[in-house]
C-alpha positions in Angstrom: 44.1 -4.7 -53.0 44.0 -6.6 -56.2 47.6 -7.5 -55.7 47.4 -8.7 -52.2 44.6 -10.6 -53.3 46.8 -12.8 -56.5 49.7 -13.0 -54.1 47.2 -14.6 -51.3 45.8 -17.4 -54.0 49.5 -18.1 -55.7 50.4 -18.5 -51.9 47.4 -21.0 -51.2 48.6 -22.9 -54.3 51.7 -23.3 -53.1 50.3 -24.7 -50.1 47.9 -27.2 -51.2 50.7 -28.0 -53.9 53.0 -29.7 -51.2 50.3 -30.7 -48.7 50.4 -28.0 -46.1 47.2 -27.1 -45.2 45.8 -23.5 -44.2 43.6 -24.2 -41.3 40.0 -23.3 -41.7 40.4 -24.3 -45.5 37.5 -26.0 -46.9 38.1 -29.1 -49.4 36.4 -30.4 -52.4 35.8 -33.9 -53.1 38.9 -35.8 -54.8 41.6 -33.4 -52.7 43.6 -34.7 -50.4 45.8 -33.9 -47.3 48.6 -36.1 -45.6 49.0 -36.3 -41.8 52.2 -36.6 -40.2 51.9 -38.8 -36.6 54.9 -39.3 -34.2 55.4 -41.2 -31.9 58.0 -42.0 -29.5 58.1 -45.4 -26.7 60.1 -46.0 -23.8 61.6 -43.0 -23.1 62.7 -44.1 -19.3 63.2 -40.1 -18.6 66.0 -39.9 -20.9 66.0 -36.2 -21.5 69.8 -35.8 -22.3 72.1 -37.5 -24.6 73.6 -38.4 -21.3 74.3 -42.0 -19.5 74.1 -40.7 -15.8 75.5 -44.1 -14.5 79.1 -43.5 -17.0 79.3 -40.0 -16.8 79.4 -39.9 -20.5 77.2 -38.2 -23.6 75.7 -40.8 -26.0 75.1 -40.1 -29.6 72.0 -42.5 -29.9 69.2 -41.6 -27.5 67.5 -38.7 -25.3 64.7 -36.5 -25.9 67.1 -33.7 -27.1 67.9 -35.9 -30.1 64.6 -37.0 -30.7 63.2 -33.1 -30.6 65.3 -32.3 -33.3 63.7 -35.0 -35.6 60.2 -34.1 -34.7 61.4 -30.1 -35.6 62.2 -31.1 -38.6 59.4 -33.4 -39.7 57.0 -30.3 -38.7 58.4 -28.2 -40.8 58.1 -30.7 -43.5 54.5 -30.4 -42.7 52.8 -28.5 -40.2 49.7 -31.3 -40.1 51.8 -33.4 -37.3 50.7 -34.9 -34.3 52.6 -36.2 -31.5 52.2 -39.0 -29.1 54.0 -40.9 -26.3 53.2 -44.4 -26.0 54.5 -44.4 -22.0 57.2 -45.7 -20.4 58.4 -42.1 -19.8 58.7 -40.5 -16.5 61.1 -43.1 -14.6 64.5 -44.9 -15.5 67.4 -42.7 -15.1 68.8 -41.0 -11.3 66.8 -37.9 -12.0 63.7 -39.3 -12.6 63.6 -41.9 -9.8 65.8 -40.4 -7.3 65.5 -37.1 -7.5 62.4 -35.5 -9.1 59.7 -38.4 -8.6 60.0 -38.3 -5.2 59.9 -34.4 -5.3 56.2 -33.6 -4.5 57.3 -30.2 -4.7 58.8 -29.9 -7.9 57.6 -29.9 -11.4 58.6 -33.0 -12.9 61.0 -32.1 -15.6 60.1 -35.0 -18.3 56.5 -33.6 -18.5 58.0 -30.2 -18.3 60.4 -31.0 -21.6 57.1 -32.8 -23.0 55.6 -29.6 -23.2 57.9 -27.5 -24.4 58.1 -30.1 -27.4 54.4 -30.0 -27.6 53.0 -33.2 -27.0 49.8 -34.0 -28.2 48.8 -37.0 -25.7 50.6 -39.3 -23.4 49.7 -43.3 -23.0 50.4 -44.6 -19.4 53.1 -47.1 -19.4 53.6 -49.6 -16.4 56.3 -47.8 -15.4 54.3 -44.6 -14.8 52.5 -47.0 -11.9 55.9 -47.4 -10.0 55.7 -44.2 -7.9 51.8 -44.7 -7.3 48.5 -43.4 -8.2 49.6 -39.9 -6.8 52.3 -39.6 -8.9 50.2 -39.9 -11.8 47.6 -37.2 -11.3 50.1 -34.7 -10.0 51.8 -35.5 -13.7 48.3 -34.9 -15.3 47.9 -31.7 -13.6 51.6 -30.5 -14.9 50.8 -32.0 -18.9 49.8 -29.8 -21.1 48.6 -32.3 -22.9 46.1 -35.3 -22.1 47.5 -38.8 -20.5 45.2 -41.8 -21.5 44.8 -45.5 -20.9 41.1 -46.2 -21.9 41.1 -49.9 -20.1 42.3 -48.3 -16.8 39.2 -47.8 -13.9 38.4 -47.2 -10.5 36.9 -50.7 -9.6 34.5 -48.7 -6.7 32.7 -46.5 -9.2 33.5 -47.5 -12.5 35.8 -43.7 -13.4 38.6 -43.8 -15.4 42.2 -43.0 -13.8 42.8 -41.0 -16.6 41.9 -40.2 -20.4 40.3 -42.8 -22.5 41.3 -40.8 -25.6 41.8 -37.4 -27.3 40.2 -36.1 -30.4 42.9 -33.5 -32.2 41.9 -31.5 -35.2 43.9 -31.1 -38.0 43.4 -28.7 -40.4 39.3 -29.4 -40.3 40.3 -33.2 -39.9 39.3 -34.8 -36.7 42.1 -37.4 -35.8 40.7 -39.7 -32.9 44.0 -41.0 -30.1 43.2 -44.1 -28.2 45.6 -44.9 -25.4 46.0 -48.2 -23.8 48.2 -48.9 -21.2 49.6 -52.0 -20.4 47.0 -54.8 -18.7 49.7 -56.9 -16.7 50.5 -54.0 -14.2 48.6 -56.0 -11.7 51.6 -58.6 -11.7 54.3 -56.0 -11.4 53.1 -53.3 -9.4 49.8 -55.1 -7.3 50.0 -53.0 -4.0 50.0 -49.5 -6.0 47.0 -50.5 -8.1 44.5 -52.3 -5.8 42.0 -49.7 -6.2 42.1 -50.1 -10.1 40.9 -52.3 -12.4 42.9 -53.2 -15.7 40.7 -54.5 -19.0 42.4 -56.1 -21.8 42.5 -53.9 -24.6 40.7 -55.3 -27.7 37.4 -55.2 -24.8 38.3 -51.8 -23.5 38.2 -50.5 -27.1 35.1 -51.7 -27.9 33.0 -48.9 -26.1 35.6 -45.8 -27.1 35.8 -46.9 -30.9 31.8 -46.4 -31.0 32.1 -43.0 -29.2 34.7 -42.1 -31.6 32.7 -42.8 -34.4 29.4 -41.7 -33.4 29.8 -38.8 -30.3 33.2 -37.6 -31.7 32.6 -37.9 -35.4 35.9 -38.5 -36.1 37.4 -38.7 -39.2 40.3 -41.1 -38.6 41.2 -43.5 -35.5 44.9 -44.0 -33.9 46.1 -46.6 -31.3 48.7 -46.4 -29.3 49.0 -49.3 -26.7 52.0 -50.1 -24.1 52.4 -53.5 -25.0 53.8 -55.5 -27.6 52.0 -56.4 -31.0 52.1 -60.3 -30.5 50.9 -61.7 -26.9 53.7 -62.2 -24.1 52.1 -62.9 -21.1 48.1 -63.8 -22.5 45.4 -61.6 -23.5 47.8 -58.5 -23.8 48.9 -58.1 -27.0 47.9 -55.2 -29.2 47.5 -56.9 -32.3 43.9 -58.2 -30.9 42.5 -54.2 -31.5 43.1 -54.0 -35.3 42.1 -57.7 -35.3 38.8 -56.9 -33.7 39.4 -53.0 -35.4 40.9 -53.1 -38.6 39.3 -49.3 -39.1 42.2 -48.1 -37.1 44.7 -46.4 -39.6 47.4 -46.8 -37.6 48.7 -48.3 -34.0 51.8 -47.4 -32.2 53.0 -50.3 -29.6 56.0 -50.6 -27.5 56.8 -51.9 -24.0 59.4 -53.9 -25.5 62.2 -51.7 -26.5 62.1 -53.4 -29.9 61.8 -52.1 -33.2 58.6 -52.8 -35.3 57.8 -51.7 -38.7 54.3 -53.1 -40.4 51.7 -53.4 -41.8 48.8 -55.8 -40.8 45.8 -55.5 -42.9 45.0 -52.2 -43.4 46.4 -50.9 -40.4 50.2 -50.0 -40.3 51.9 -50.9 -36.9 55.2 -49.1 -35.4 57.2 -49.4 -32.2 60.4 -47.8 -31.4 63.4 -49.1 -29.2 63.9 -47.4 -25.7 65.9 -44.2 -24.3 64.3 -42.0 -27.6 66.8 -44.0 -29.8 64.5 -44.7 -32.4 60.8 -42.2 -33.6 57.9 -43.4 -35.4 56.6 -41.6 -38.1 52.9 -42.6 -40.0 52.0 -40.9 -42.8 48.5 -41.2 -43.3 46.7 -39.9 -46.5 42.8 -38.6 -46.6 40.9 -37.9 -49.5 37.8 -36.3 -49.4 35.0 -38.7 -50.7 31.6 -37.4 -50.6 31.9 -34.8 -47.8 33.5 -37.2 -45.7 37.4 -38.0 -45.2 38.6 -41.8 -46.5 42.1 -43.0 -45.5 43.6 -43.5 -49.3 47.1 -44.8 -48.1 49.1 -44.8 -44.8 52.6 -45.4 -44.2 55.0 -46.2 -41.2 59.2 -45.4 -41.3 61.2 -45.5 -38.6 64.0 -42.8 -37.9 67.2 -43.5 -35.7 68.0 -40.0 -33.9 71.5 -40.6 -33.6 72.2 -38.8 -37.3 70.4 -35.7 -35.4 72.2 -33.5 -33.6 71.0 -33.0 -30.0 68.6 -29.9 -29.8 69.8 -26.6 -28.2 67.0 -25.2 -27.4 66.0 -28.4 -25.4 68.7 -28.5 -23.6 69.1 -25.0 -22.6 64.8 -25.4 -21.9 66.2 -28.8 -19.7 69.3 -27.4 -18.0 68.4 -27.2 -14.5 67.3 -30.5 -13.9 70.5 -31.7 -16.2 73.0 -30.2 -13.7 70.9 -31.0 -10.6 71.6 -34.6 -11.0 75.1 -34.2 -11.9 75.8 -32.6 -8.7 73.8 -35.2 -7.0 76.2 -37.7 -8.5 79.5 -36.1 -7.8 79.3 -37.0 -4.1 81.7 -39.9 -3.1 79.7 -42.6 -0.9 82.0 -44.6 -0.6 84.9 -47.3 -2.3 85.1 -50.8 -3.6 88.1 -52.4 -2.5 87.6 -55.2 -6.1 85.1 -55.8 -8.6 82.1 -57.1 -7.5 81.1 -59.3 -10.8 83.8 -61.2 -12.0 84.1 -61.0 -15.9 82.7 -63.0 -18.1 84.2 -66.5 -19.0 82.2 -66.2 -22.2 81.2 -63.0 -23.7 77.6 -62.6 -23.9 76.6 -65.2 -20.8 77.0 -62.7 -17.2 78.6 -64.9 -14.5 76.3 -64.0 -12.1 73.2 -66.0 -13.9 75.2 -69.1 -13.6 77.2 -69.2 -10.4 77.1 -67.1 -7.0 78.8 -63.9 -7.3 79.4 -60.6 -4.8 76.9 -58.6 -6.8 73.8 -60.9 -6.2 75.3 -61.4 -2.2 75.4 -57.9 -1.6 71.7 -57.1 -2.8 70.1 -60.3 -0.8 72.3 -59.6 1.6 71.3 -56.1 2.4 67.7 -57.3 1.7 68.2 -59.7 4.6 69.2 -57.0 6.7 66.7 -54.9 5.9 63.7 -57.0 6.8 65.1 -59.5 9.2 64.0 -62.4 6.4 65.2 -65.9 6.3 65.1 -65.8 3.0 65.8 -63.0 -0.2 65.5 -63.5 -3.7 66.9 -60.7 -6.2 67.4 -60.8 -9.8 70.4 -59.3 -11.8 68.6 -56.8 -14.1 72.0 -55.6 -16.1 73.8 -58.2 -17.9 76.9 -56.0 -16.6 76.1 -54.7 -13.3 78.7 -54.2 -11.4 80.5 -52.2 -8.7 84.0 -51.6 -9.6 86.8 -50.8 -7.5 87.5 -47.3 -6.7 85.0 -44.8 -5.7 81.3 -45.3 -5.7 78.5 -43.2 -6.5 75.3 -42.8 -6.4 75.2 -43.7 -10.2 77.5 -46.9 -9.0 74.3 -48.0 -6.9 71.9 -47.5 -10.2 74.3 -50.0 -12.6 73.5 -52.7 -10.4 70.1 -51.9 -9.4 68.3 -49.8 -12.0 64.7 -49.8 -10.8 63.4 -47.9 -8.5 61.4 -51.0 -6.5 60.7 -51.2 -2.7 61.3 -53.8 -0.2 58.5 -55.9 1.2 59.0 -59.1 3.4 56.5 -61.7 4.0 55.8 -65.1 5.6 55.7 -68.3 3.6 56.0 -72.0 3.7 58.8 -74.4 2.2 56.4 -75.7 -0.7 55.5 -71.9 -1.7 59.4 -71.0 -1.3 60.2 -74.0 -3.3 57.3 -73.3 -6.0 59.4 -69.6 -6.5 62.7 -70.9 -6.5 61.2 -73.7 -9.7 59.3 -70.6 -11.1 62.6 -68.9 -11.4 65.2 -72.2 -12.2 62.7 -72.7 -15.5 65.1 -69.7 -16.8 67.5 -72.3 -17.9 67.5 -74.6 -20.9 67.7 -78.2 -20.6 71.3 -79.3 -21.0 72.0 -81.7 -24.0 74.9 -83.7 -24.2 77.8 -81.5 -26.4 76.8 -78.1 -24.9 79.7 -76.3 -24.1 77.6 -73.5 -21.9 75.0 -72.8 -20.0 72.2 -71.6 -21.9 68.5 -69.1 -21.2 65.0 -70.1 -22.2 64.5 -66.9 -24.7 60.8 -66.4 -23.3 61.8 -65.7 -20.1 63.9 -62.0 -19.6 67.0 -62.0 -17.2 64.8 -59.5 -14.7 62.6 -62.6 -14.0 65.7 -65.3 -12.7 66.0 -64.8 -9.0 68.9 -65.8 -7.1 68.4 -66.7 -3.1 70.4 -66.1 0.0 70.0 -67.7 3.4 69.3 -71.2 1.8 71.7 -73.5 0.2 70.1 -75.2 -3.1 71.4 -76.9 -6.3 69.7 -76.4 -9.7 69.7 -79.5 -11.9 69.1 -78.2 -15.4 69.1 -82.2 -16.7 66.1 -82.2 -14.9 62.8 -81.3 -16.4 61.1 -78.0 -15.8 59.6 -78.0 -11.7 61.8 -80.2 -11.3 64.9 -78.6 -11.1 66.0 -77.4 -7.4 67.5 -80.2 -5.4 69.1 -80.4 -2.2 67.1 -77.0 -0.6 68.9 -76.1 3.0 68.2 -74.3 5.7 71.2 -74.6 8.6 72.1 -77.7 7.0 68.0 -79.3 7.4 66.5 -80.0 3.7 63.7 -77.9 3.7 59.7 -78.9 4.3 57.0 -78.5 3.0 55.4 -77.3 6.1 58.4 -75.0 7.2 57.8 -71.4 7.7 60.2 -68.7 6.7 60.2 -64.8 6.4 61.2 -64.0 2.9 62.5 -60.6 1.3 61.6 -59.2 -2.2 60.7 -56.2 -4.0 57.4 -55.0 -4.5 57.5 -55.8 -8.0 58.0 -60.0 -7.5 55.5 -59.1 -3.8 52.6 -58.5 -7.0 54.1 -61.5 -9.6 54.3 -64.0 -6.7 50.5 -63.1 -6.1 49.2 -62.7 -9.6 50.9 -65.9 -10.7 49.3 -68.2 -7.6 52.8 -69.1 -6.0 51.8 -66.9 -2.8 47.7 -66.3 -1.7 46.0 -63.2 -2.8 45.4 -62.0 0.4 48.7 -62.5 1.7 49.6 -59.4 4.0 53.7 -58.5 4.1 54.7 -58.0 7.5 57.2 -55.7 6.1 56.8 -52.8 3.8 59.7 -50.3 2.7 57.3 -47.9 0.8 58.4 -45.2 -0.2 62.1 -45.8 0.9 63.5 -47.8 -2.3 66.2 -50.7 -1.9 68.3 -48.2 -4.2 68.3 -46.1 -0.7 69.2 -49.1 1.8 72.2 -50.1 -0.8 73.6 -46.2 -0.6 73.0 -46.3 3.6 75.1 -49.6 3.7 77.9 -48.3 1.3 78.1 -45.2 3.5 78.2 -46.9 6.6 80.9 -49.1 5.8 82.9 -46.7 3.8 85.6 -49.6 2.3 83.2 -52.6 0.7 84.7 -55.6 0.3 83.3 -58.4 -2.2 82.2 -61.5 -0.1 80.6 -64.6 -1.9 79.3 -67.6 0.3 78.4 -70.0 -3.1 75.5 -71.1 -1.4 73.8 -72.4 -5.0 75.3 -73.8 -8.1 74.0 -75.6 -11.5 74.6 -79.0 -11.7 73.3 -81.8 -13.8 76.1 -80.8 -16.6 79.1 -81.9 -18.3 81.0 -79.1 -19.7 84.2 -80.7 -20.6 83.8 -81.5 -24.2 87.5 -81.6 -26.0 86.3 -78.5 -28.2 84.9 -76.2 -25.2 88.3 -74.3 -25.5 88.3 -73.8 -29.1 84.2 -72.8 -29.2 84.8 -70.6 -26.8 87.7 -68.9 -28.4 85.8 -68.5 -31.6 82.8 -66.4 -28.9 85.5 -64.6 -27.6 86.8 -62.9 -30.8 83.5 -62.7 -32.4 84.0 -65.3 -34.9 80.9 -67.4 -33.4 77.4 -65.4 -32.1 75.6 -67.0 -29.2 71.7 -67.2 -30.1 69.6 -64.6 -29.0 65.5 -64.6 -29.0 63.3 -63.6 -32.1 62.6 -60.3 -30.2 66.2 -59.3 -29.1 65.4 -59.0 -26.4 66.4 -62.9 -24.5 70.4 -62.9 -24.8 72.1 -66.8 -25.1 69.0 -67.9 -26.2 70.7 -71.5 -27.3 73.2 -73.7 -26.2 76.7 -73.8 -28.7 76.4 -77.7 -28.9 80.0 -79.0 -30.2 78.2 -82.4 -31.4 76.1 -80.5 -33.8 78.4 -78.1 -35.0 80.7 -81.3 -35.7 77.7 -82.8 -37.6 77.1 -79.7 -39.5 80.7 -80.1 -40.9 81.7 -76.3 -39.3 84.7 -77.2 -37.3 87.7 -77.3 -39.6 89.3 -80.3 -40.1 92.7 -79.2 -38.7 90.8 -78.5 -34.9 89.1 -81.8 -35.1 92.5 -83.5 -35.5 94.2 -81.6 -32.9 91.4 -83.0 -30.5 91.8 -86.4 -32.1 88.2 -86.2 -32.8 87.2 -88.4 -36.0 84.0 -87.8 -38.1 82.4 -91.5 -39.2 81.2 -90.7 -42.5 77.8 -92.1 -43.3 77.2 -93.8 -46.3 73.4 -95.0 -47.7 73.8 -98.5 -48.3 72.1 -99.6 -52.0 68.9 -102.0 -52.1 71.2 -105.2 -52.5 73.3 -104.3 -49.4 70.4 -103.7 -47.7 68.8 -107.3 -48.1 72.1 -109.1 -47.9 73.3 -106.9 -44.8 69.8 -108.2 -43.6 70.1 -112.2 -44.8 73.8 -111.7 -43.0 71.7 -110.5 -39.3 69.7 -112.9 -39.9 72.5 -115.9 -40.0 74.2 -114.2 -37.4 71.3 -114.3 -34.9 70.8 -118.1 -35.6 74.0 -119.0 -34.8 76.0 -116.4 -32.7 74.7 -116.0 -29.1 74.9 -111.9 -28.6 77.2 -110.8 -25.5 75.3 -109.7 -22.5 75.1 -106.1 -22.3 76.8 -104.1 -19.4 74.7 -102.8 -16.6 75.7 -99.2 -14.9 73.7 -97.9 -12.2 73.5 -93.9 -12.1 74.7 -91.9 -9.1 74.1 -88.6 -8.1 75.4 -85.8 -10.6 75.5 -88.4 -13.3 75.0 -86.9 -17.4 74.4 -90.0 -20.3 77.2 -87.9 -21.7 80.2 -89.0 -19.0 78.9 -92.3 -19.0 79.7 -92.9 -22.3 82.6 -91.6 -22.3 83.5 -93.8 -20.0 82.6 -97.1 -21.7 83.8 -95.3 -25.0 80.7 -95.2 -26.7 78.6 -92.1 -27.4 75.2 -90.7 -25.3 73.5 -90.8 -28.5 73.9 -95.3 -28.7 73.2 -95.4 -25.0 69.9 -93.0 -25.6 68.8 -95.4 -28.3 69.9 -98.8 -27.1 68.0 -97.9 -23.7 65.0 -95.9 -25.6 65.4 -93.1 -23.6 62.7 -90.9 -24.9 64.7 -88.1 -23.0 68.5 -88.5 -23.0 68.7 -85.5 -20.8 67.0 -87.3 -18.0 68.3 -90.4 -16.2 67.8 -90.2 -12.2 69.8 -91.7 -9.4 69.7 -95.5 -9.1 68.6 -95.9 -12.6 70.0 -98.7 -14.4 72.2 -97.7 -18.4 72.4 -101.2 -20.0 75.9 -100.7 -22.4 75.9 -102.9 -25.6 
C-alpha cells in the first residue's frame, strides 16, 4: 500500500512538473496551469484533403489534416479546448449539394466535429445560407454547443442559438463567447427576417456580466465571425476587447486571412480558410488568492500541411467522401471550347474587364429562368471556367461556387442604373501611363456584377456614380421611369435592400428557393448536351488609353514573374493598383536599354542654384516686356477622349496639359470641353 502510495505522488509530480493537470486537483496560491485553446475558421466543409472540383488530393487543407494537429497538441497537454469560429457546414459539392439539402441525413461536417470533439461552434454567415432550419437540425446533431450571442428572435426577444459555453478545465472555468457575423442581413435578408442581428461589442455587454457574476468564470474567450478591423461599419471584432480588454483571448475570421496579435492584453488569432491554417492560444493562470489570474497568454499559428492527413478521420469520414465522388463521376454533358478565355495578363481574369462566355452563360440562364429583362451575376473565381471536354457536376461548382437561389424582381431605370454604378465603383480611376485595368482593393471580385439584356459602357475616367454611359435597352437609352424585371441571387436580392438601391419592402415576383442556380446551370448543360461558348459583348470599359510604347515590355515582365501586380493590405483584393509605365520610368526601374528601344528619353532634372534662379527670373521678366507669347492652341474633346492621346497628339505630355489648364483632375475632361495647348 505504501508503494502504491510513493508511486501515485512521484506520478503527480511528474504531472504538475509539465503542466498536465489531474482533474479534481486542488491548487495552492503561486501554482500555475497553462490552457491550450484551438481554434479553427472557415472551414467551408472541407473534410478531406480533397479539391472535389479537380479531382485531386491537396496537401494544405481539410479537417483530416487539421485533426492530426489538434491530436497532437492534446497530447502535449490534455487541458485543451476547441472551438470553430463558423464558416463550416457549406462550400464544397457535398456540403451544398448533397448533404445540406438532405433533411434525412446526418450532416457529415457536424458528424466529423464530433468525433474530433469539438468544444463549441460560432455561427458563420454561411451557416444562414440553407435557412433557419438547417441550423437547428445541426444543433440537434452537435455534440457540442453552437453560439452567436448577438443573434435573436425579433418577436420574443430568444436567442437562435447559444450565447456562450462555460467549459471546465481541470477546476478552471473557461467562459466561450460566440459572435456571429452582424452583416448577414445584407447577404442572406429573406432567410433571416424573423431575426435580429446586434453588433457585437453591444451584444457582449450583457453575457460578459453573466460570465462574471452567474458563471463565475475564471477566464473569458471570444470568438467572433468577422474580421479584427471594421469592413463594412460597426462589425469589426476589435470593438469587444476595446470595450473588453478582460478577454484573454479572441479568435476572429470571416476573412480567410491570417492574423497573429496581440492588442492590449488580449492576444487575437485568425486562420486562413479550407482548415489550412489552426490557432493555438496558450494561456497561463496562476492562482492568486484563491482566485485564477491570467499571468501570460500566447497566440502561434500552425500550417497543417507538414501533418499528415489523419486515418482515423478519414476512415470515421469515408461514406460521405465516396458519396460525392460518385455523384461527380456522372457525365452531364460537353464543352465544345473554353468558356473563359485566358488571361492577357496573369493575375487580371478577362472576364472582369470585357464580356466573356462564362458571365453570358450564367445571365443568360438567369434570364431564362425568370423571364427578366435584366440579370446581373458576378464572377466569384478569378479562374472559373468550363473547359472543353466533359462536364461535371464539379465543372458547374468552378464557375459557380455558392450555393445562392434565384429571385427576380421589378425595378425602375434609376434603381437599375444606381446597381450597375454600385457595381462599376469596382474599378480604379485610370491615370494616364497605366498599362491595365486595375480593382479598388476594398471592394472583393464577388461584389462586380456584370449585366445581360442591356447594352452599357463603363467609363472608368469618370468619377465614381458616374461611370456607366450609354445604358440600352433594344437600342432606347434607358429612363429613369422605365420598368424592367431583373434576375439575381438571393444574396445581391438582401445587399440591393440593405444598401437602399431597391425599397425594403420590395416583394420578388420570382423566387427559386430551395432550387439553387447551381441546379438550373446542370438542367441546361443536360438539355443541350454539346455547349457551345456564345459572347454577345454587350458592355465594355472605355475612358482608357492602353497603348503606351512599354505595355508590351510591362507586361512581359507580369508574365514571367519578374514584376507583381499590387494586391490589398488584406490579400484578399487581387490587382489592387494600376502598373503605371510613367512612374516606373520616373522611378528609374526600366533599364536604359528598353527605354532606348522605345525611343523613350528621360529629361533629367536639375535644381537650378539661387543666382540662376533670380537671373532665369530677371530674363522672364525681359522677355514678357518685350516678346508677345504665341496664342495657345484650343482642342475641343470628343467622345472617348483621354488627356493622355491628346497629348500625344500635339507632342506634349498629359502632365503640361493638366497643369497649363489646372486640371485639378487630369483623369476627367468631358465631351465638348475645351484643352488649351501651349
Amino acid at each position: 500500500m505504501l508503494r502504491n502510495k510513493k508511486i501515485y505522488s512521484l506520478l503527480l509530480a511528474l504531472f504538475m512538473v509539465f503542466g498536465i493537470i489531474v482533474p479534481g486537483t486542488a491548487f495552492a496560491d503561486g501554482e500555475t496551469i497553462n490552457i491550450t485553446v484551438l481554434g479553427t475558421t472557415d472551414l467551408h466543409a472541407n473534410i478531406y484533403n480533397w479539391s472535389y472540383e479537380d479531382g485531386v488530393e491537396s496537401e494544405d487543407i481539410g479537417m483530416t489534416k487539421v485533426f492530426s494537429v489538434i491530436q497532437k497538441i492534446r497530447e502535449e497537454n490534455p487541458n485543451t479546448i476547441l472551438i470553430d469560429n463558423g464558416d463550416t457546414i457549406q462550400g464544397t459539392i457535398l456540403s451544398d449539394d448533397l448533404y445540406n439539402t438532405r433533411e434525412d441525413l446526418a450532416n457529415p461536417v457536424i458528424d466529423a466535429m464530433n468525433f474530433m470533439k469539438y468544444d463549441a461552434m460560432i455561427l458563420g454567415n454561411h451557416e444562414f445560407n440553407f435557412g433557419i432550419d438547417l441550423i437547428k437540425k445541426i444543433e440537434k446533431e452537435a455534440e457540442f454547443p453552437l453560439l452567436a450571442a448577438n443573434a435573436t428572435y425579433k418577436e420574443d426577444g430568444s436567442y437562435l442559438v447559444k450565447p456562450y459555453t462555460v467549459v471546465e478545465v481541470s477546476g478552471v472555468k473557461v467562459g466561450i463567447l460566440g459572435f456571429t457575423n452582424p452583416n448577414i442581413p445584407k447577404w442572406d435578408g429573406p432567410k433571416v427576417t424573423e431575426l435580429k442581428f446586434e453588433d457585437m461589442a453591444t451584444a457582449a455587454e450583457k453575457h460578459i456580466k453573466e460570465l462574471k457574476e452567474v458563471e463565475k468564470v475564471d477566464v473569458i474567450i471570444a470568438s467572433a465571425h468577422a474580421g479584427f478591423e471594421t469592413e463594412y461599419g460597426n462589425d469589426g471584432a476589435k470593438a469587444i476587447i476595446e470595450k473588453f480588454p478582460e478577454i484573454a483571448a479572441l479568435m476572429v475570421g470571416h476573412g480567410h486571412v491570417t492574423v497573429n496579435e496581440k492588442f492590449g492584453n488580449t492576444v487575437v488569432g485568425a486562420a486562413r480558410d479550407q482548415g489550412r491554417q489552426v490557432v493555438r492560444f496558450d494561456l497561463n493562470l496562476k492562482k492568486e488568492n484563491d482566485n485564477w489570474v491570467l499571468a501570460d497568454n500566447k497566440v502561434e499559428i500552425i500550417e497543417v500541411k507538414e501533418y499528415e492527413a489523419s486515418k482515423e478521420l478519414v476512415e470515421h469520414s469515408k461514406e460521405a467522401h465516396e458519396k460525392t465522388l460518385e455523384f461527380l463521376e456522372e457525365v452531364i454533358g460537353t464543352a465544345k471550347e473554353d468558356f473563359h478565355p485566358e488571361s492577357e495578363i496573369k493575375g487580371i481574369p478577362e472576364a472582369q474587364i470585357r464580356d466573356t462566355a462564362v458571365m453570358d452563360l450564367i445571365n443568360n440562364i438567369q434570364l431564362e429562368a425568370t423571364g427578366a429583362d435584366v440579370a446581373g451575376a458576378a464572377l466569384f473565381k478569378s479562374d472559373s471556367n468550363l473547359k472543353a471536354g466533359n462536364l461535371t457536376y464539379a465543372s458547374i461548382f468552378d464557375i459557380y461556387k455558392y450555393p445562392n437561389t434565384l429571385v427576380g424582381i421589378e425595378i425602375n431605370g434609376e434603381q437599375l442604373k444606381n446597381y450597375m454604378e454600385w457595381s462599376a465603383k469596382y474599378y480604379n480611376t485610370f491615370t494616364p501611363g497605366d498599362i491595365n485595368i486595375s480593382f479598388n482593393p476594398d471592394i472583393r471580385g464577388y461584389n462586380y456584377d456584370m449585366f445581360q439584356g442591356v447594352d452599357y459602357k463603363v467609363d472608368i475616367s469618370k468619377p465614381e456614380g458616374e461611370r456607366i454611359v450609354d445604358l440600352r435597352f433594344n437600342g432606347e437609352l434607358v429612363k429613369d421611369t422605365d420598368i424592367f424585371k431583373l434576375a439575381v441571387n438571393n444574396y445581391r436580392y438582401g445587399g440591393l435592400k440593405s444598401m437602399g438601391i431597391i425599397d425594403e419592402d420590395l416583394e420578388p415576383y420570382f423566387e427559386s428557393d430551395p432550387k439553387a442556380l447551381r441546379t438550373y446551370i446542370a438542367e441546361y448543360i443536360r438539355e443541350n448536351k454539346e455547349i457551345i461558348p456564345e459572347i454577345d459583348n454587350n458592355w465594355e470599359v472605355v475612358g482608357i488609353d492602353l497603348n503606351h510604347p512599354l505595355r508590351d515590355y510591362l507586361i512581359g515582365e507580369i508574365n514571367k514573374g519578374s514584376l507583381e501586380l499590387p494586391v490589398s493590405e488584406d490579400g484578399r483584393s487581387y490587382n489592387a493598383k494600376a502598373i503605371n509605365a510613367e512612374e516606373m520610368i520616373k522611378k528609374g526601374l526600366i533599364p536604359e536599354e528598353v527605354l532606348k528601344e522605345h525611343n523613350i528619353v528621360v529629361k533629367e532634372v536639375v535644381e537650378p542654384t539661387e543666382k540662376l534662379k533670380e537671373e532665369k527670373a530677371k530674363t522672364t521678366e525681359t522677355t514678357t516686356e518685350t516678346q508677345e507669347q504665341p496664342e495657345p492652341k484650343k482642342y475641343t474633346v470628343k467622345s472617348g477622349d483621354v488627356l493622355w492621346r491628346i497629348a500625344k497628339e500635339f507632342n506634349t505630355t498629359w502632365q503640361e496639359l493638366a497643369k497649363f489648364n489646372s486640371l485639378k483632375n487630369p483623369n476627367l475632361i468631358f465631351p465638348n470641353q475645351v484643352i488649351l495647348v501651349p
